[in-house]
N, C-alpha and C positions, 0 to 999 in steps of 0.2 A: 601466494595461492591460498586460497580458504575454502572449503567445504561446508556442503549445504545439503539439508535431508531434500528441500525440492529440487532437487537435481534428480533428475531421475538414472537408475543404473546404469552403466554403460555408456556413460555422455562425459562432455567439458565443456563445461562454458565457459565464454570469455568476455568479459564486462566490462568498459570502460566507462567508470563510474563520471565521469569530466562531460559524459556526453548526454547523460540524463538530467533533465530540468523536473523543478515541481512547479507548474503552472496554474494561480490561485484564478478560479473561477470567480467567488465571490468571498470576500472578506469574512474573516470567522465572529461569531458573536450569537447570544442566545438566541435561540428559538423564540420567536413569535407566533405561538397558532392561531389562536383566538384574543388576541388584545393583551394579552399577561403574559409577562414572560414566565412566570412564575405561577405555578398550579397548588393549590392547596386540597391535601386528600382528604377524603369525608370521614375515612375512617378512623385517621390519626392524627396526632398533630405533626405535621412534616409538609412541607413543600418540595416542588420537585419542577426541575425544567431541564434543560438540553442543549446543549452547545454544539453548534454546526460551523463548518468549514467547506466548504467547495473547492476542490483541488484534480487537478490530473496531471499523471508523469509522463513527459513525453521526451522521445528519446531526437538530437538534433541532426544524430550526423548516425541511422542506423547501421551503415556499412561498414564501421569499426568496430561492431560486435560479433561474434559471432558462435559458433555451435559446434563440437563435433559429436556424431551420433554412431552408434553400431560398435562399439571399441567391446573389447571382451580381454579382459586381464583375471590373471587368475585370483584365485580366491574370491572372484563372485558368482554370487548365488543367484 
């Protein structure tokens, strides 16, 4: 069991971590905005660019997770 402040009071969640995938949208690698990956600032000498990944987690089999809500145990506020 582990605790988490996003939990909100009064609840348990239950996760089965085996059932959540990260599904890569597009390959990660610097940004290209305007033809440079690489931006140099005017006001100092420094460059600067950005590194992007495209991802979502999606869950395969949701009905092995689940919630309970409205529990009231004492000592909460």
């Amino acid at each position: 069991m582990r605790v988490s402040r996003a939990a909100p009071k009064g609840a348990v969640i239950a996760l089965r971590t085996d059932t959540w995938k990260l599904c890569e949208l597009e390959g990660g690698g610097f940004a290209d905005l305007d033809g440079a990956i690489l931006s140099r600032s005017a006001t100092t000498d420094e460059w600067s660019g950005f590194y992007r990944w495209y991802y979502d987690t999606v869950c395969v089999r949701p009905n092995a997770n689940g919630m309970l809500v409205g529990l009231n145990y004492p000592g909460a506020a």
